[in-house]
Each structure stands twice: as structure tokens, then as C-alpha cells.
N, C-alpha and C positions, 0 to 999 in steps of 0.2 A: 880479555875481551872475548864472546861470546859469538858464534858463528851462526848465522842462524839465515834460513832462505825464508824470502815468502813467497808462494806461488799465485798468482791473483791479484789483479789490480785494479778492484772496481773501487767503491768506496771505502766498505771497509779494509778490503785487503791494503789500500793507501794509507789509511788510518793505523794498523799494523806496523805497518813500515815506517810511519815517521815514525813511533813512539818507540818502535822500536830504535833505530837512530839518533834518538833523543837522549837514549840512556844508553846510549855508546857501542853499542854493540857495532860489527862488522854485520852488514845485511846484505845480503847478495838476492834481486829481485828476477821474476820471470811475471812475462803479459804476455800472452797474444799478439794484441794490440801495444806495440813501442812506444807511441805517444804519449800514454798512461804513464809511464818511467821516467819522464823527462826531468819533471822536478824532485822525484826521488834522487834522482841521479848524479842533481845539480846539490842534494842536500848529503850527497855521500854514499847513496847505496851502489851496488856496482851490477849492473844490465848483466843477466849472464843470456847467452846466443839461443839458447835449447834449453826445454823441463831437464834434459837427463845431467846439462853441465852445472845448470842452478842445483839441483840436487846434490852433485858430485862436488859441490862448495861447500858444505856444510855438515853437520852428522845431525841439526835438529831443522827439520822441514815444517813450515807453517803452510797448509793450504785453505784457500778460501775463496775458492767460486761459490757459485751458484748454486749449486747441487753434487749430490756424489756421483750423480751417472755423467757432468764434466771431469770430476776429479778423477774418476777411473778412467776415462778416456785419454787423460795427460798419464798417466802413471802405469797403465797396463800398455809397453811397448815394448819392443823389441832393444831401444836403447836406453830405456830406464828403467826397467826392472834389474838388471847385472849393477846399476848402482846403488839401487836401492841396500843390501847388506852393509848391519853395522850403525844404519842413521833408526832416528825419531821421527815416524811422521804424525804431527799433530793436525788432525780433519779440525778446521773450523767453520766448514761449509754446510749448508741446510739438510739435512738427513731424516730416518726413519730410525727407529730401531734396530730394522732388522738388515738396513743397507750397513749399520755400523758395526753388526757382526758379521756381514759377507766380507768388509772393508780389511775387520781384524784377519781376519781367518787368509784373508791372499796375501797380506804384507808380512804374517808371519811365516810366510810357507819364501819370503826371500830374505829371512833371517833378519829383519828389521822388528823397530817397536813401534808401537801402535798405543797412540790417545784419543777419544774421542770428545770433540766440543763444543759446549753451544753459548755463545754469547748472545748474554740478555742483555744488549741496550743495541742505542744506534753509532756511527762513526763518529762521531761529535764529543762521544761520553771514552771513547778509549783509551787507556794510559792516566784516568782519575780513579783515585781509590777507592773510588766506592761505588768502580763498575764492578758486576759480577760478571764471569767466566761459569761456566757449570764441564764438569769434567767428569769420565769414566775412563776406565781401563786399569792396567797394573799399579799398585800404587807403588811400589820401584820406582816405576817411571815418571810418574809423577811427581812423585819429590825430588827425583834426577834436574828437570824442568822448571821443578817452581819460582826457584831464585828468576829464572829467567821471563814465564808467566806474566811475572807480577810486573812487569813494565810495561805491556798490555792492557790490565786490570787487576784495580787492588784488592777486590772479591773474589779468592779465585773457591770455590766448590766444591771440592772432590766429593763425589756419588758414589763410589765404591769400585771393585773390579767386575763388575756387571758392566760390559761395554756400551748396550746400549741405553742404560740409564740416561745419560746426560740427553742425548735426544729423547728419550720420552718425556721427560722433566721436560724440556724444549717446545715441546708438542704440546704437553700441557698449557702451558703458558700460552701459546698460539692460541687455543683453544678460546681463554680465559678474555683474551685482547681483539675474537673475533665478536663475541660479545658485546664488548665495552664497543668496538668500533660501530658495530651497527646500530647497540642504543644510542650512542651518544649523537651517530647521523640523525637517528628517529627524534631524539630529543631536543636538538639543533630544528629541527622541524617543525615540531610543535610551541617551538618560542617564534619562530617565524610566521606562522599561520594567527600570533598574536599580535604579532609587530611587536615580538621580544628584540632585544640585543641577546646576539649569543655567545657573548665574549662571557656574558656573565653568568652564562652555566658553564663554560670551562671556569671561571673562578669560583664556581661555589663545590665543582667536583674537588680541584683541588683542596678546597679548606676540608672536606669532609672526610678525605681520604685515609687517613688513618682509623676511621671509622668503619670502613668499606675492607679496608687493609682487616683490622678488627674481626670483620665478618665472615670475611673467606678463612680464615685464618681458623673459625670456627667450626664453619662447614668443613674443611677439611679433616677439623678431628669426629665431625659427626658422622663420616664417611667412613674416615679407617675404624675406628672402634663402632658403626653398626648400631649407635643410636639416635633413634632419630623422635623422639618422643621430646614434649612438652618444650615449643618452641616459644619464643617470644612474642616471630610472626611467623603462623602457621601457612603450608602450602595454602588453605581456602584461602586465606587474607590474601595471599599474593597473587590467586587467581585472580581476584577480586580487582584487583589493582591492576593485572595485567588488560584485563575487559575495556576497565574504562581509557585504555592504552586506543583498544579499540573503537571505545562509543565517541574518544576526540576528532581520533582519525576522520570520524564518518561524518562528524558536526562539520569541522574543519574543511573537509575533503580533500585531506592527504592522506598519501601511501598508506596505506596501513599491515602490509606483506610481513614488520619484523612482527610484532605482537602477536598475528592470525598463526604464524610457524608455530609459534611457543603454546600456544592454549590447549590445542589436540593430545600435544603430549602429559601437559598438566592435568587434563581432563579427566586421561586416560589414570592418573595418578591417583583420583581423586573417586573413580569408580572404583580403585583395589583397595580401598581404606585407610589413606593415607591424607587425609585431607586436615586434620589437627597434629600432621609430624610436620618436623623441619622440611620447609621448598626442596632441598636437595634431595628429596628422598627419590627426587623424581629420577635420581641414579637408578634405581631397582626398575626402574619401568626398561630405562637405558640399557640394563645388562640382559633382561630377558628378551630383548629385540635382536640381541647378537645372530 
């Protein structure tokens, strides 16, 4: 049986814990807030009093707040760093890059291991096998862990020993679904200024999705490899298309704040001679603004 703490007990870190309990493991939980524990508790995990004694239960730590600048707040202390030597701590909490190399760099200076990670789904999807987990750090330690992982999600990732890989991959994805959230508000809108149903543009994104899946999937190789020549639909066409994004808005008289953001930078795209390369070229506008 498998010892294993989780620190955090909001959704997901609850999510965590059952599944972890579900496949039998010994769980030893910490919250803040006790109330959060109650049904854990009632399903077998066991309250520990303090971060430093929930640590001092187990040699693999799972944390999962909110942020790293909570996680460093529970774990940079005067009675949890002397227990920290000898255990695994696995960050599953929202990060940067560069907070996952400040994260590595102090837990190994008290003689512990260090994984960092970013799950891609919501609580609902944890402990099925065909959530993904994204991981970085030692790969030692990694496959030290996995047997245990995988009770969590059955995608698990490894990115490499580049630590903060896993959250830039993470960040990406953020990126990708800030996107999709605002069109699909925008789009949700313009079925309503119809006296659309909009149930049935989430039913038509989803049928097409492996299609969309398809196209990113594409764009990304036309990223890494740098070409961006003879597209299917060139950046003008999707100008084009973005416009009339606009000229509804104005028929209509909705919002029209997401399409106006996007146009200036396409534009700008479109003046450096890139108007018959692939949409994404609009990267090169992106990196010279750095």
C-alpha cells in the first residue's frame, strides 16, 4: 500500500483524494479549512493536525492549491522544511515556468525531489484513463511515481527533465482555451441576435472537432518548422472573415470588442507581407513586439 499526502482541498485536490482511495492507497490529507475533509475522512483518509505532520506521513507529497505563491507559503516554514528531506514533492498547483524552477531549486537545497504538474482536465475527469497529467522534472523520479500517477490519470506525459516544461505546455493550452472561450461567448451571441438556439452551436463545435483538433495540430508543425507558405486558407481570407465578424456585430448591435482586438494585429501582418501565408504567421508579428 502506497503512502501518499495531498495538500489542498478544493475541488480538485478532493478529486485527488478520492481516487486516490479508490485504488487503495493509505492517504493522509491537510486543508486549511477541516470541513473540506470531512467526507474524505468518512471514506478513509486520515486528517493530519499541521502541513509539517501531513508531510511527515508520507515520503510522496501531492500539492494542489491555487497557486505556487500558496504552496510556498504552506511549505517555506520553520516546521516544514526539517521534514521536508528524503520525500517527493509533486506541485499540481497553477504555475509559471519560472516559479517551477525557483520551486525545484529550494526543495532541493532540503534534500528532497521535485516534479512538476499540470493537469489538463477538470475534477470530474480524474482517476479515467484518458485524463492527461503533463509532467516535467527528473525522470528517476518520475517513473519512481508513475505506478502511483496513474490512479489519478491514465495519460500521464512526461516532457522531459526541463522542469518548467510541463507548465509552459500548461500555459499554452491556457492560451489556446482563452480563445475558444471568448469566441465561442462571441459566437453564442451572434446566434442570439438571430433568435438562434445555442445549444446547437455547441453541438456542431463538437461534431467538427477533430477537424479543428486537425488544424491546430497543423499549425503547430507550421510554427516549429518555419513554414508558412501556400496555405489552404490564407491570413487575407481570414481577415476577411474576421471583418465580417465585425460588420454583424454593427448590423446586430452587439459587442463586437473580441474580433476589433484581433484585426490590428492581423493587419499589421498583412502590411509585412504575409497575407497569402498560413493565419498563424501572425506569430512573427507576436515575437517582434517582445
Amino acid at each position: 500500500m502506497n503512502k501518499v499526502t495531498v495538500i489542498g482541498l478544493g475541488p480538485m485536490g478532493t478529486a485527488l483524494s478520492k481516487a486516490l482511495l479508490k485504488s487503495g492507497n493509505h492517504v493522509t490529507i491537510w486543508n486549511r479549512t477541516k470541513e473540506k475533509a470531512e467526507v474524505l475522512v468518512q471514506e478513509g483518509a486520515v486528517l493530519a493536525s499541521s502541513v509539517a505532520s501531513a508531510i511527515g506521513a508520507s515520503t510522496t507529497i501531492i500539492i494542489c492549491v491555487a497557486n505556487y505563491e500558496i504552496a510556498d507559503s504552506l511549505l517555506n516554514t520553520e516546521d516544514v522544511t526539517p521534514v521536508l528531506a528524503g520525500r517527493t514533492l509533486i506541485q499540481l498547483s497553477t504555475g509559471t515556468p519560472q516559479e517551477a524552477r525557483n520551486s525545484e531549486n529550494w526543495i532541493r537545497n532540503y534534500k528532497a525531489e521535485y516534479l512538476d504538474g499540470a493537469i489538463q482536465a477538470w475534477p470530474s475527469h480524474i482517476g479515467l484513463p484518458d485524463t492527461t497529467i503533463l509532467f516535467s522534472g527528473s525522470s528517476n523520479v518520475f517513473q519512481q511515481n508513475e505506478q502511483l500517477l496513474k490512479n489519478i490519470a491514465g495519460n500521464l506525459v512526461y516532457m522531459g527533465e526541463s522542469i518548467g516544461s510541463a507548465s509552459a505546455q500548461a500555459l499554452a493550452v491556457v492560451s489556446y482555451l482563452l480563445g475558444t472561450w471568448f469566441g465561442f461567448a462571441h459566437g453564442a451571441h451572434i446566434l442570439e441576435s438571430e433568435g438562434l438556439p445555442v445549444d446547437s452551436f455547441g453541438h456542431l463545435i463538437e461534431a467538427i472537432a477533430p477537424l479543428l483538433g486537425a488544424e491546430a495540430k497543423h499549425q503547430g508543425k507550421v510554427i516549429e518548422n518555419n513554414k508558412f507558405e501556400n496555405p489552404e486558407s490564407s491570413l487575407q481570407t481570414s481577415l476577411d472573415s474576421v471583418e465580417r465578424l465585425v460588420q454583424q456585430a454593427h448590423e446586430a448591435g452587439i459587442n463586437a470588442d473580441y474580433p476589433l482586438f484581433a484585426i490590428p494585429i492581423m493587419k499589421q501582418a498583412l502590411a509585412n507581407g504575409f497575407g497569402n501565408e498560413e493565419v498563424s504567421s501572425i506569430i512573427k508579428i507576436l515575437r517582434n513586439n517582445n
